[in-house]
N, C-alpha and C positions, 0 to 999 in steps of 0.2 A: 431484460432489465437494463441492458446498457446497448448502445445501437453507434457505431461512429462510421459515417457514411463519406467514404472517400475525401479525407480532409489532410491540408497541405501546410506545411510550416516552413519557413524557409528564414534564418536569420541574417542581418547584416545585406539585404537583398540589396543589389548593383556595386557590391564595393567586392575591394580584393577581400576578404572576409566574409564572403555569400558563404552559406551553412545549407544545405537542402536537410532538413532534421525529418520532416514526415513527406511522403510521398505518394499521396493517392491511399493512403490507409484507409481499408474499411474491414470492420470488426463486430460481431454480438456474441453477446454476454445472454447467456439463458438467465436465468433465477437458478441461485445456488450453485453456480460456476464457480468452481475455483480455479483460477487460469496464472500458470508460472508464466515469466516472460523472461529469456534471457537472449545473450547479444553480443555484441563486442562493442567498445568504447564507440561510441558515435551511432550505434544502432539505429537510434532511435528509442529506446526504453523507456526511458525517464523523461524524453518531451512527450511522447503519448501519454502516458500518467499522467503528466503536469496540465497536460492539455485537456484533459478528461478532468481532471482539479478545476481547473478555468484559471491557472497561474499566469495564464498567456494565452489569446485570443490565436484562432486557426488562420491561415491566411482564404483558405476555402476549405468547402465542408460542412457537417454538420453532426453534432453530439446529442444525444437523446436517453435520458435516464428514466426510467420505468413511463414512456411516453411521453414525456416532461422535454420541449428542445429548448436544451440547457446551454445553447450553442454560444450565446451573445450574453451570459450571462456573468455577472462576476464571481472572483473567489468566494465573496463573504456569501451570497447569496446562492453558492452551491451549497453550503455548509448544513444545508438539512435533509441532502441526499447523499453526502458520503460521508466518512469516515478515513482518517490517512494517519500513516505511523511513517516517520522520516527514515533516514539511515541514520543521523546524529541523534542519540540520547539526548542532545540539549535540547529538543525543537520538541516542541508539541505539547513541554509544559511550563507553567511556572517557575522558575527555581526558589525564588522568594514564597514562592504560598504553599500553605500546608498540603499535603496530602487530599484530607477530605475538602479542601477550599478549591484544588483544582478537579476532583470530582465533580464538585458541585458545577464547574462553570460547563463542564463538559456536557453535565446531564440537560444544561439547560443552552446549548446549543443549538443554533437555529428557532429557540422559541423567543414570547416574545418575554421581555422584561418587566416585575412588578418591584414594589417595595414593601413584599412581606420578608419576615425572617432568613437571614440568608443561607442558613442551613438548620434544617428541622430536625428534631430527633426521629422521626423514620426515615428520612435519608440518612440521617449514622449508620442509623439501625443496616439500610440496603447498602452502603457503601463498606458496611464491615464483613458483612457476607460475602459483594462479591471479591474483595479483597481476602476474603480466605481460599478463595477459590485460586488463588495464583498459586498459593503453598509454601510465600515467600517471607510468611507473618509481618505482612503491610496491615494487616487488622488492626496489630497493636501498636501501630506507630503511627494512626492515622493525623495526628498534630506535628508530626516533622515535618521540617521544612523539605522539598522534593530534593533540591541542588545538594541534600544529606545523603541524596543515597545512589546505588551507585548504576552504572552503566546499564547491568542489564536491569536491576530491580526499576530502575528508571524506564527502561522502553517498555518491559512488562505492564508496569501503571500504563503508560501511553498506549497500548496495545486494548486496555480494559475500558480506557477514556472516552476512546474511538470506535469503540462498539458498545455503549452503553444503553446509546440512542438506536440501537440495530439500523444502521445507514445501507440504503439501498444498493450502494458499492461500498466496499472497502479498500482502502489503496493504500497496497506495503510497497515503499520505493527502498529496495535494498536492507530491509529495518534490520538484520542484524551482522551488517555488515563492520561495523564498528565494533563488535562485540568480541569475547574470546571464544575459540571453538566450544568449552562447556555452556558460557552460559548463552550462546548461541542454540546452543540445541535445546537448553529451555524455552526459550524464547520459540523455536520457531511449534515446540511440542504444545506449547500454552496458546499457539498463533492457532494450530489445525484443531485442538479443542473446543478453542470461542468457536470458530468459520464454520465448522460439523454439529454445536451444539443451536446457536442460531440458526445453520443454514444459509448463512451471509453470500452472497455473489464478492468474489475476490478476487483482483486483479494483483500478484505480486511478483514485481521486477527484483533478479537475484543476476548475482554473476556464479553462482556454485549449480553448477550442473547437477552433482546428487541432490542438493535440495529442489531443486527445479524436476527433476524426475520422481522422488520421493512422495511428494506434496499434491494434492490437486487435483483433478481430474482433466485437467485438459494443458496444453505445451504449447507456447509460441514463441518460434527463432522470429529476431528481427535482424535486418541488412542492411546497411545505406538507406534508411529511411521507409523501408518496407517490410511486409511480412512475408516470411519465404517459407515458417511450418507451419504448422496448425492441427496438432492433432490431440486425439482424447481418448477414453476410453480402456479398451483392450491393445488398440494401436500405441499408446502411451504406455503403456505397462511392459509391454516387449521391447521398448525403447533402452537402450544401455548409455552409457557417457562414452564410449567409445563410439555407436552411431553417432551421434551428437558433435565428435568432434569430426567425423570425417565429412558430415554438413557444413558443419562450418570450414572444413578444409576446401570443399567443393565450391564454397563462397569467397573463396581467399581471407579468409575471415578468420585464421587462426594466428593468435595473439600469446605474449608470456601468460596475459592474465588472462586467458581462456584456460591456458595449457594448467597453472597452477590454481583455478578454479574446479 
């Protein structure tokens, strides 16, 4: 489903401020991966995301989504093979528009634009259903304004937004890092529901090592711009955060915020 073929980013390139962010990275994604990614500040994490988004072109390389080389292509014009939930509540919706008004702009994401009705009553009808499905009785408030509500009920909506279209990738960049431990753990309980009831292919960068082991079926450490694990399976499952950290000790890669992740 997702194919990144040895591709290099490097910021600020010839100045005192050169950044090497990715380094020869090459990665695939089966169909219905769910793949945790975590790191240490400067990793790498979140420019492979971003880069796989198309928020910023590779310097070489090349990215390829279910066959599709998506490599030179722009943000907006990736937007009808992924799906993305930010780390900030605020990103990803309206705060001004309703509920079902930013529904609607989501379900029609990537397609093309007419001037019929801008929201039908069978799209009520489906945007109340799946709104029950959170369990957060967003059903009934589907006329509030979004900027009304609050941090998590906010990334939850964004979380249903960006899977509505079932997007060939999904991309959690840290989504509930902002959040408080409870409604963090709603949040990421409502994440492994959607991913497990779709079967969505899911790439999501975390800095909390138990949810990175918890989550997914498959683990990847990044380093100075590379990937140093990779593993899945039963090999994932015997995996502890105490292994975890003596890889990242082994990398000189242990941080306060590794430590207190």
């Amino acid at each position: 489903m997702l194919k990144v073929s040895n591709i290099h980013k490097t910021f600020n390139p010839g100045t005192v401020n050169e950044k090497v962010a990715l380094n020869g990275v090459t990665l695939e994604l089966e169909e219905g991966d769910f793949v945790t990614v975590i790191g240490g500040n400067g990793a790498g994490k979140s420019t492979l995301l971003n880069a796989i988004a198309g928020v910023w072109n590779v310097d070489s390389g090349s990215i390829t989504i279910d066959n599709d080389d998506v490599t030179n292509l722009p943000e907006y014009k990736r937007a009808c093979y992924i799906g993305r939930v930010f780390q900030d509540p605020m990103n990803g919706t309206a705060a001004t528009m309703q509920i079902e008004e930013n529904m609607a702009l989501a379900s029609r994401r990537g397609k093309k634009r007419t001037l019929k009705t801008g929201i039908t009553k069978e799209e009520k009808a489906q945007y109340h259903e799946l709104l029950k499905e959170l369990g957060l009785g967003l059903e009934e408030r589907m006329t509030t304004k979004v900027g009304l509500l609050s941090g998590g009920q906010r990334q939850a909506l964004t979380l249903l937004m960006a899977t509505m279209n079932k997007p060939r990738i999904l991309l959690l960049d840290e989504h509930t890092a902002a959040l408080d431990p409870k409604t963090a753990a709603k949040v990421l309980e409502t994440t492994n529901r959607i991913v497990s009831k779709y079967n969505l292919t899911t790439f999501m960068v975390t800095h909390n090592m138990k949810d990175a082991l918890a989550l997914g079926n498959r683990l990847i450490m990044m380093n100075e711009g590379k990937i140093i694990l990779d593993v899945k399976g039963e090999e994932k499952k015997k995996l502890s955060v105490e292994d975890l950290l003596k890889i990242f000790e082994a990398n000189g890669n242990v941080t306060d915020q590794v430590i207190l992740s």
